[in-house]
Z-matrix of the N, CA and C atoms (Angstrom, degrees):
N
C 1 1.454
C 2 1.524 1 108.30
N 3 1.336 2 124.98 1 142.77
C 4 1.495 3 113.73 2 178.31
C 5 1.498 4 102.01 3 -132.78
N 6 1.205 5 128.96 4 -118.21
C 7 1.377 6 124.40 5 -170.08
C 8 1.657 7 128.92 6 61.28
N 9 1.273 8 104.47 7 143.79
C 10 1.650 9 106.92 8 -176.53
C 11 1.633 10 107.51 9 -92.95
N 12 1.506 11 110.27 10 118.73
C 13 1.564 12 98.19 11 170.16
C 14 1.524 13 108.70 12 -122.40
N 15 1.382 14 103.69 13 -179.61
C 16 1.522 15 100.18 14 -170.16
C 17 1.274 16 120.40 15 -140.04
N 18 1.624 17 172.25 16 -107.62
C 19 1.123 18 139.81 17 131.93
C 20 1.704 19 105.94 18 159.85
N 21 1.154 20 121.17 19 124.52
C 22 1.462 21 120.24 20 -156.82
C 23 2.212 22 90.39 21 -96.99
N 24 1.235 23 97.76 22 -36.11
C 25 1.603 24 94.82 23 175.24
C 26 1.156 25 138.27 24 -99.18
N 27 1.546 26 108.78 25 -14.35
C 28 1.476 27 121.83 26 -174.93
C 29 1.366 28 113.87 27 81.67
N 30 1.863 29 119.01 28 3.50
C 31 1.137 30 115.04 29 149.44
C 32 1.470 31 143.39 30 -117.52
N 33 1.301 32 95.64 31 -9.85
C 34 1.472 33 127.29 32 168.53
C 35 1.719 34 135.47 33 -97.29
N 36 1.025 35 116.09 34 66.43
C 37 1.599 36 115.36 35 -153.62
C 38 1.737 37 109.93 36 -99.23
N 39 1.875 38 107.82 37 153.31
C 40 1.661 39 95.91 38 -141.25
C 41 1.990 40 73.67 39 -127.97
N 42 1.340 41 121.84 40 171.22
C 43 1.762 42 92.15 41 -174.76
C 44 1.987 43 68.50 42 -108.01
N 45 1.340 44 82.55 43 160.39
C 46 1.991 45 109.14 44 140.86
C 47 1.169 46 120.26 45 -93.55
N 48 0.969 47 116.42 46 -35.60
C 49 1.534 48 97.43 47 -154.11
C 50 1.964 49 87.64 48 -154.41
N 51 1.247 50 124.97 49 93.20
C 52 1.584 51 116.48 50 170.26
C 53 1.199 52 130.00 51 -86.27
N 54 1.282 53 121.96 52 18.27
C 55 1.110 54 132.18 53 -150.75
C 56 1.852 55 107.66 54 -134.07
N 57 1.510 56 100.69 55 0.69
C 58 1.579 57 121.25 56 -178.76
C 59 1.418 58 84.94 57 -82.91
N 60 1.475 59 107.29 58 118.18
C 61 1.685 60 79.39 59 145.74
C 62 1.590 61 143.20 60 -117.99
N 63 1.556 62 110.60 61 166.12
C 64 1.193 63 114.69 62 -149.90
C 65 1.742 64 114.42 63 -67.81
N 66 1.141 65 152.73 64 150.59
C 67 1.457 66 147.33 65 177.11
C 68 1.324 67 100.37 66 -154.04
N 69 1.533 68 113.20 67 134.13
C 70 0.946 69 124.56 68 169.50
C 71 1.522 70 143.29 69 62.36
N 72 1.407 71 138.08 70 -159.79
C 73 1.185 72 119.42 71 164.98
C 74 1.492 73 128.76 72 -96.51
N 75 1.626 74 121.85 73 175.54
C 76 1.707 75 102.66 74 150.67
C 77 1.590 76 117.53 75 69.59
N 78 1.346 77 129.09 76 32.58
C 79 1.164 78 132.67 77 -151.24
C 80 2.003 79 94.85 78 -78.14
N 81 0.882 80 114.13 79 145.96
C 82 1.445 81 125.61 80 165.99
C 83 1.554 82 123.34 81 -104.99
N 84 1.299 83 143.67 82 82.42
C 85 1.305 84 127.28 83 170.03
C 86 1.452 85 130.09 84 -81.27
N 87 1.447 86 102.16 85 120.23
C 88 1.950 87 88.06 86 -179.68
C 89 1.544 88 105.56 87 -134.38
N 90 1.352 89 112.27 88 -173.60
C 91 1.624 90 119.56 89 165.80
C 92 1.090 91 117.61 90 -167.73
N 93 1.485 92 103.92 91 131.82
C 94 1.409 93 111.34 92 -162.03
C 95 1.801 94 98.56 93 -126.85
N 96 1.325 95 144.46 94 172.80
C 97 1.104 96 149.41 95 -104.11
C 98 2.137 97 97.45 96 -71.06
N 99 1.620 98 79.18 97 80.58
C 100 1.798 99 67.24 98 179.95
C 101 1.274 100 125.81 99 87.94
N 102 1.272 101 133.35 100 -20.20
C 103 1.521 102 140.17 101 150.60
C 104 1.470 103 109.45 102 -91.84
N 105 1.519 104 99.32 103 145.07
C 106 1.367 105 135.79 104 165.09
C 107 1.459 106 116.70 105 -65.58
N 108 1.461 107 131.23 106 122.53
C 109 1.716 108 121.48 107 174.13
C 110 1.255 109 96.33 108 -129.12
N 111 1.686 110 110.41 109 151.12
C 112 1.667 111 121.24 110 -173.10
C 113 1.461 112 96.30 111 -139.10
N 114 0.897 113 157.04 112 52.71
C 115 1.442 114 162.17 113 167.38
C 116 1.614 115 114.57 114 -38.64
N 117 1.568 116 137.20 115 79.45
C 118 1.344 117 133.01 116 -173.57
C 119 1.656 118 92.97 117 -115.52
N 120 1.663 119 94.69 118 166.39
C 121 1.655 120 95.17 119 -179.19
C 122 1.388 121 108.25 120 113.44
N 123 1.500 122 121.97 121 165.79
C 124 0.876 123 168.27 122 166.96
C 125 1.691 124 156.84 123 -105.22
N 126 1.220 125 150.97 124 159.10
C 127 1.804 126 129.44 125 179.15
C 128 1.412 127 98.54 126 -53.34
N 129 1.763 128 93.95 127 118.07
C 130 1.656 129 101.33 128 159.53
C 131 1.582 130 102.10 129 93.28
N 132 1.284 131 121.21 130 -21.17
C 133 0.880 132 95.88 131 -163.91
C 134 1.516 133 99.62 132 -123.11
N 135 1.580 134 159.67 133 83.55
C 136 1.153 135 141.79 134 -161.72
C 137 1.184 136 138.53 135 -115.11
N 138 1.106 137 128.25 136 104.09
C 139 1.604 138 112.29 137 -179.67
C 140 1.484 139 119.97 138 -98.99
N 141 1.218 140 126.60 139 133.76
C 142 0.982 141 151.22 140 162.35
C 143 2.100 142 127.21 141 -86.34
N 144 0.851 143 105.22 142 130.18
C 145 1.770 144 110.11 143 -177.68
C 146 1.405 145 106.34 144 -122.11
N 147 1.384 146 113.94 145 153.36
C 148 0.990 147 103.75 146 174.52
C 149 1.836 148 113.85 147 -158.79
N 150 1.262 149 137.04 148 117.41
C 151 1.889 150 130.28 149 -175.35
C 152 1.355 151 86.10 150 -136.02
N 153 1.343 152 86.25 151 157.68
C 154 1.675 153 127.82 152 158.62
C 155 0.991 154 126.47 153 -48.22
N 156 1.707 155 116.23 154 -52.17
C 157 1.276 156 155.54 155 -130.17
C 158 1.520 157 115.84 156 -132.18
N 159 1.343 158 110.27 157 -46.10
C 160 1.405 159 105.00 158 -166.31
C 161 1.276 160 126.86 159 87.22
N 162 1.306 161 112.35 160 -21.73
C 163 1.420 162 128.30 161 176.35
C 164 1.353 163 131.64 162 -73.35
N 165 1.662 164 115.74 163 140.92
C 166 1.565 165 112.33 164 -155.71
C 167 1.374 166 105.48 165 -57.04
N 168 1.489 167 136.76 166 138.47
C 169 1.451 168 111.37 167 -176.70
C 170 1.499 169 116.56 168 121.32
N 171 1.448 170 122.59 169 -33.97
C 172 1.539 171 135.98 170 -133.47
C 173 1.832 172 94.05 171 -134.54
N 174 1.644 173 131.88 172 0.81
C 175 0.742 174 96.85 173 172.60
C 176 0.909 175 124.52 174 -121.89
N 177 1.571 176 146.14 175 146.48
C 178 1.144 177 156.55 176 170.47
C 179 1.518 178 146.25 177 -83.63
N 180 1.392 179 125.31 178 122.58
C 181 1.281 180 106.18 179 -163.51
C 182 1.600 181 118.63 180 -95.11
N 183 1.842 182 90.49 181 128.26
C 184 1.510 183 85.23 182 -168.57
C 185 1.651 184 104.70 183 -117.22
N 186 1.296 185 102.07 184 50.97
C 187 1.547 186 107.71 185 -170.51
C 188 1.825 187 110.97 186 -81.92
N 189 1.630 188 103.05 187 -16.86
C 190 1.647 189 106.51 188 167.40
C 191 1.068 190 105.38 189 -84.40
N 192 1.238 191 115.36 190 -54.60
C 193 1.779 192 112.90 191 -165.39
C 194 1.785 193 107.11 192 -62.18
N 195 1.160 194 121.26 193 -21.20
C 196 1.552 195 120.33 194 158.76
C 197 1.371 196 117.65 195 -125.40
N 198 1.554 197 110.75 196 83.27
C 199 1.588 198 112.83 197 158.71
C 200 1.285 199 124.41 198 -76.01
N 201 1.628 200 107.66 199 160.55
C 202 1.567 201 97.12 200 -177.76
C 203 1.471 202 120.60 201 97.62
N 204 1.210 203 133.17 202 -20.04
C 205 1.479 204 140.99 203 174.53
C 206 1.281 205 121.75 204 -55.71
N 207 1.090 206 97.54 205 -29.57
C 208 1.781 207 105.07 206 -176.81
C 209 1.431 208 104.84 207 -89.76
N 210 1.430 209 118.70 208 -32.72
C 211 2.001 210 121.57 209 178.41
C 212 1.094 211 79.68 210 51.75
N 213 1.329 212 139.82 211 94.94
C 214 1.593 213 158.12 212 153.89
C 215 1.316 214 112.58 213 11.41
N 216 1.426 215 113.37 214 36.27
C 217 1.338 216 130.55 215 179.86
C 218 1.629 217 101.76 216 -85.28
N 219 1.484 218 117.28 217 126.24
C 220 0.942 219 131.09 218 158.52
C 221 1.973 220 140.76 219 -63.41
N 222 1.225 221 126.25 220 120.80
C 223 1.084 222 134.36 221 -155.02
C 224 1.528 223 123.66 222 32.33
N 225 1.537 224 94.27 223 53.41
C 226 2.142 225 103.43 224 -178.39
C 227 1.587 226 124.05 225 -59.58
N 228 1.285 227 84.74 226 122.69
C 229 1.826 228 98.03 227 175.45
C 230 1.372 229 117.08 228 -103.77
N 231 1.429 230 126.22 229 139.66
C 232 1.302 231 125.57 230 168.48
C 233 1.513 232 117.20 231 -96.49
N 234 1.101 233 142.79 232 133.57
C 235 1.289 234 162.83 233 179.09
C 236 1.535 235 124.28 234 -130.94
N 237 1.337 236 100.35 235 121.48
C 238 1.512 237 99.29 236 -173.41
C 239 1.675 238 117.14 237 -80.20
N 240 1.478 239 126.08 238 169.86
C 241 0.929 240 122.56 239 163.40
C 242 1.444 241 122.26 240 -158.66
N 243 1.369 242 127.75 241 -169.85
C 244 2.307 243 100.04 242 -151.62
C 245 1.853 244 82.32 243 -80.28
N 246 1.192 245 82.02 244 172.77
C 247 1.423 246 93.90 245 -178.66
C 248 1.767 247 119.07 246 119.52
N 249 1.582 248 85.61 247 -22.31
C 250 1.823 249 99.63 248 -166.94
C 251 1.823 250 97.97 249 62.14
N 252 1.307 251 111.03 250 51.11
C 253 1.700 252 122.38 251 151.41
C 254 1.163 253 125.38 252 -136.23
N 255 1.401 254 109.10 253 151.68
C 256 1.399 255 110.48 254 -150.14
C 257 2.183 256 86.34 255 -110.45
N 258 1.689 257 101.75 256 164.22
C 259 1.274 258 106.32 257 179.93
C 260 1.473 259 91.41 258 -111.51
N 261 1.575 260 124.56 259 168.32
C 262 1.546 261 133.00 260 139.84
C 263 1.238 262 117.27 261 -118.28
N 264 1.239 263 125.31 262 96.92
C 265 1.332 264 137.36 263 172.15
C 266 1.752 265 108.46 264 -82.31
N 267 1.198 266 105.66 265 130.02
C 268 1.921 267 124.83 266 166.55
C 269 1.020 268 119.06 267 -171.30
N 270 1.514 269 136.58 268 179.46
C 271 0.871 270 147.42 269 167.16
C 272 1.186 271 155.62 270 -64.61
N 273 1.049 272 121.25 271 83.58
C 274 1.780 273 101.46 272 -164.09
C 275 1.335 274 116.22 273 -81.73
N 276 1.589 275 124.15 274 110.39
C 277 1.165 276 120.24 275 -156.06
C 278 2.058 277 99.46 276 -87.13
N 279 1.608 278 109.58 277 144.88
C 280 1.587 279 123.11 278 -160.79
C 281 1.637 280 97.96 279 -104.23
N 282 1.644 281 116.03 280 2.81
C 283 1.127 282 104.65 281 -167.09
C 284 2.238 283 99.30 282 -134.67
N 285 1.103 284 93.92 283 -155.86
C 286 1.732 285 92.46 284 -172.41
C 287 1.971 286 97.91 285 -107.35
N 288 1.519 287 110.78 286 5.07
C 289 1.537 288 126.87 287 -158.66
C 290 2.224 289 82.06 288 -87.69
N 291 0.862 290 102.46 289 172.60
C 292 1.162 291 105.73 290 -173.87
C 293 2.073 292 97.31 291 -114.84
N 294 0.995 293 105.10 292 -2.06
C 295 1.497 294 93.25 293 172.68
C 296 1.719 295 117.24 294 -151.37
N 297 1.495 296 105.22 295 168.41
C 298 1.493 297 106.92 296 -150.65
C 299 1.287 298 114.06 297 55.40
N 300 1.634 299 104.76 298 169.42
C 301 1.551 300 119.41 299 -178.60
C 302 1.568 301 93.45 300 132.15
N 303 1.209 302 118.34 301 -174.51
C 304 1.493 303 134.08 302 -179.89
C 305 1.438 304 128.26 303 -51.88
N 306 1.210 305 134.01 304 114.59
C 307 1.833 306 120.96 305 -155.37
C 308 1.526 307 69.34 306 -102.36
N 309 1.939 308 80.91 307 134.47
C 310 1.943 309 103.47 308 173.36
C 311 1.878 310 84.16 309 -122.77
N 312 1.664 311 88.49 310 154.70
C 313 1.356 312 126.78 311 -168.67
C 314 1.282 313 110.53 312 -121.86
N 315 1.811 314 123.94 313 101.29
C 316 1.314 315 110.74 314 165.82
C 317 1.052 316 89.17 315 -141.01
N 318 1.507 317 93.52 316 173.56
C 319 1.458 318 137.92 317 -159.55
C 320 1.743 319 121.52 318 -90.32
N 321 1.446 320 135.69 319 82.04
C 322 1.367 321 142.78 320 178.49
C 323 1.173 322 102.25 321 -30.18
N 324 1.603 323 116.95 322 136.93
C 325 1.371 324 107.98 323 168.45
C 326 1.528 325 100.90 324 -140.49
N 327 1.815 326 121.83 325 108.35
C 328 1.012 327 128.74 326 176.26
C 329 1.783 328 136.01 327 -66.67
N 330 1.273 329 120.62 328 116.80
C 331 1.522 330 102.96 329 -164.56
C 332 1.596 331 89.77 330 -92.23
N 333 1.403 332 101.70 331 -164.68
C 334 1.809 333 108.11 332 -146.42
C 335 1.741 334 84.27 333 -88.28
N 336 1.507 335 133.78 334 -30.31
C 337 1.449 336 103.30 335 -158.61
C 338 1.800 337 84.44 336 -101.60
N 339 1.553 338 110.89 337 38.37
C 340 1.685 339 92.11 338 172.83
C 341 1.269 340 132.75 339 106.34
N 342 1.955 341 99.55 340 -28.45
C 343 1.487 342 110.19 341 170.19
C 344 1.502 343 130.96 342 -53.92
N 345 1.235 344 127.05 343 169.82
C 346 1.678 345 109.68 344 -159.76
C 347 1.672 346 76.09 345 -131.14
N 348 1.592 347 123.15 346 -179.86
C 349 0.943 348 173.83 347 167.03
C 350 1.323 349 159.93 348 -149.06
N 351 1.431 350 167.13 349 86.45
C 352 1.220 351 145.89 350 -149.18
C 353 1.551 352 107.10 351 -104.04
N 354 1.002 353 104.14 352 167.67
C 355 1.780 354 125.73 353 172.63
C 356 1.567 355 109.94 354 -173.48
N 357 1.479 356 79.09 355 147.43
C 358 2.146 357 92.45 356 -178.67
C 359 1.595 358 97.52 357 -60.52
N 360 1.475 359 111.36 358 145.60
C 361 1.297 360 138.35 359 -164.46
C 362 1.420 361 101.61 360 -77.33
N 363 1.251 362 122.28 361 144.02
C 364 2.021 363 107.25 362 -161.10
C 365 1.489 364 75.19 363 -119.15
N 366 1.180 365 109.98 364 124.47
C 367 1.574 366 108.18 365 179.68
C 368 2.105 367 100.27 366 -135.24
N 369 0.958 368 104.17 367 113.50
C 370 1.397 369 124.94 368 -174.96
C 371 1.272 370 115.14 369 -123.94
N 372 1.691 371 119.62 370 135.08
C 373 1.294 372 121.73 371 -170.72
C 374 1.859 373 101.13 372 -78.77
N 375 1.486 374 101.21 373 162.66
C 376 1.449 375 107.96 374 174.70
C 377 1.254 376 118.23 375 -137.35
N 378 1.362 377 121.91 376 -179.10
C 379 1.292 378 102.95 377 -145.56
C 380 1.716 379 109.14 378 -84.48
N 381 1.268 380 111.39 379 19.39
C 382 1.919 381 112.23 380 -172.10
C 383 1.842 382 83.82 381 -104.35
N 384 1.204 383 112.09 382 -15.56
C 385 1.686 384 95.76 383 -167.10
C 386 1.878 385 111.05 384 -81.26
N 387 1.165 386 116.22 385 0.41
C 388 1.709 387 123.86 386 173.40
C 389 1.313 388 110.72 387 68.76
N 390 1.216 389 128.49 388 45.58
C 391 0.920 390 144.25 389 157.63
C 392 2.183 391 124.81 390 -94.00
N 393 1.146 392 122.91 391 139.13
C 394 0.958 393 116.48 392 -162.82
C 395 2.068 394 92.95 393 -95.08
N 396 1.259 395 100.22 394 162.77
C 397 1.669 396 113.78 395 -171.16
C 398 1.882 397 90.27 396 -61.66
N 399 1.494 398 91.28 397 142.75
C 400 1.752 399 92.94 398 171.01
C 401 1.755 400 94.04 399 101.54
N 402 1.774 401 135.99 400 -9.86
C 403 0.798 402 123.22 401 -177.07
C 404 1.983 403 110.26 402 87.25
N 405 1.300 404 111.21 403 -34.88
C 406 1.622 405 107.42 404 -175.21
C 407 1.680 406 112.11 405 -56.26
N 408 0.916 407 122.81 406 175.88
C 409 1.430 408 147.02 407 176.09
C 410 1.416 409 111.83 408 -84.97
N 411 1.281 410 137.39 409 104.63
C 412 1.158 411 144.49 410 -137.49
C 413 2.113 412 87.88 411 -92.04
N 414 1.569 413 128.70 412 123.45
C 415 1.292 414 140.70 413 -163.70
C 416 1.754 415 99.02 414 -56.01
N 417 1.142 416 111.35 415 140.65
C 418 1.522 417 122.58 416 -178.89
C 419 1.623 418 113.14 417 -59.57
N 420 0.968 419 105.92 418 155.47
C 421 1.770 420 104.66 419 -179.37
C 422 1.449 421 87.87 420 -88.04
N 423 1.837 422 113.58 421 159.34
C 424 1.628 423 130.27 422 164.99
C 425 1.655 424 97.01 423 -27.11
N 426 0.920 425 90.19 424 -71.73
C 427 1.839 426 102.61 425 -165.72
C 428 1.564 427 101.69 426 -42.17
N 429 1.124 428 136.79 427 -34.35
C 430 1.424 429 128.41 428 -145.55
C 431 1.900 430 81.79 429 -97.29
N 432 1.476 431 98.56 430 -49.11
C 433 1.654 432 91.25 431 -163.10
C 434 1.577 433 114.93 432 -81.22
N 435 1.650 434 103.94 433 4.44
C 436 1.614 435 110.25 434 145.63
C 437 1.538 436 120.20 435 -60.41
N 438 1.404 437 109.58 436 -51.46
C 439 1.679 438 118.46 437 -177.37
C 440 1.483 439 139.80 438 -68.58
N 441 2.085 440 82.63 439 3.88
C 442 0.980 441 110.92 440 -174.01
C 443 1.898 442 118.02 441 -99.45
């Protein structure tokens, strides 16, 4: 069965769009400056959607023309955050089991006609986080390594 439905109670569901069709598990829908995203699938296996519009009819699969989005991340979610950037959170599974293992964090990277991308999240301390240059832990004052 595929189709987009939508549902104000979680028991009553109305479709948008029936004509999407459905793949896989864990579907993610988002939209970011004016494009439509449909993210269904699984490791290895990914589909990607993608409209203008949103509208039943309008979407397209652009899961060839952007391989690689998922980085064999298991059940990937997108989540926004300020900045107008989006996160991909999933799994990186540590074993041959297809679920659990290590949740990896990267970073969406939108090109101008809409295309998506991922990359590991470059996350670096700054200078409000109290950390000393080099990343180390800046040495306790007397007082601290009294309380210690």
């Amino acid at each position: 069965m595929g189709g987009m439905f939508v549902s104000d109670d979680m028991q009553k569901w109305a479709p948008v769009d029936e004509e999407l069709p459905g793949r896989g598990d864990c579907p993610c829908y988002f939209t970011w400056n004016g494009h439509h995203y449909l993210l269904q699938g699984f490791r290895g296996h990914e589909f990607l959607r993608h409209s203008k519009t949103g509208k039943p009819g309008s979407w397209e699969d652009w899961g060839k023309q952007i391989p690689g989005l998922y980085a064999g991340l298991i059940v990937p979610m997108v989540v926004e955050i300020p900045g107008n950037r989006r996160l991909l959170l999933g799994w990186r599974s540590a074993t041959s089991e297809l679920w659990g293992g290590v949740m990896e964090i990267r970073e969406v990277i939108q090109g101008a006609d809409g295309s998506l991308r991922s990359e590991l999240l470059d996350i670096r301390p700054n200078e409000d986080c109290g950390r000393a240059e080099g990343g180390q832990d800046p040495e306790p004052s007397a007082e601290e390594k009294d309380e210690l």
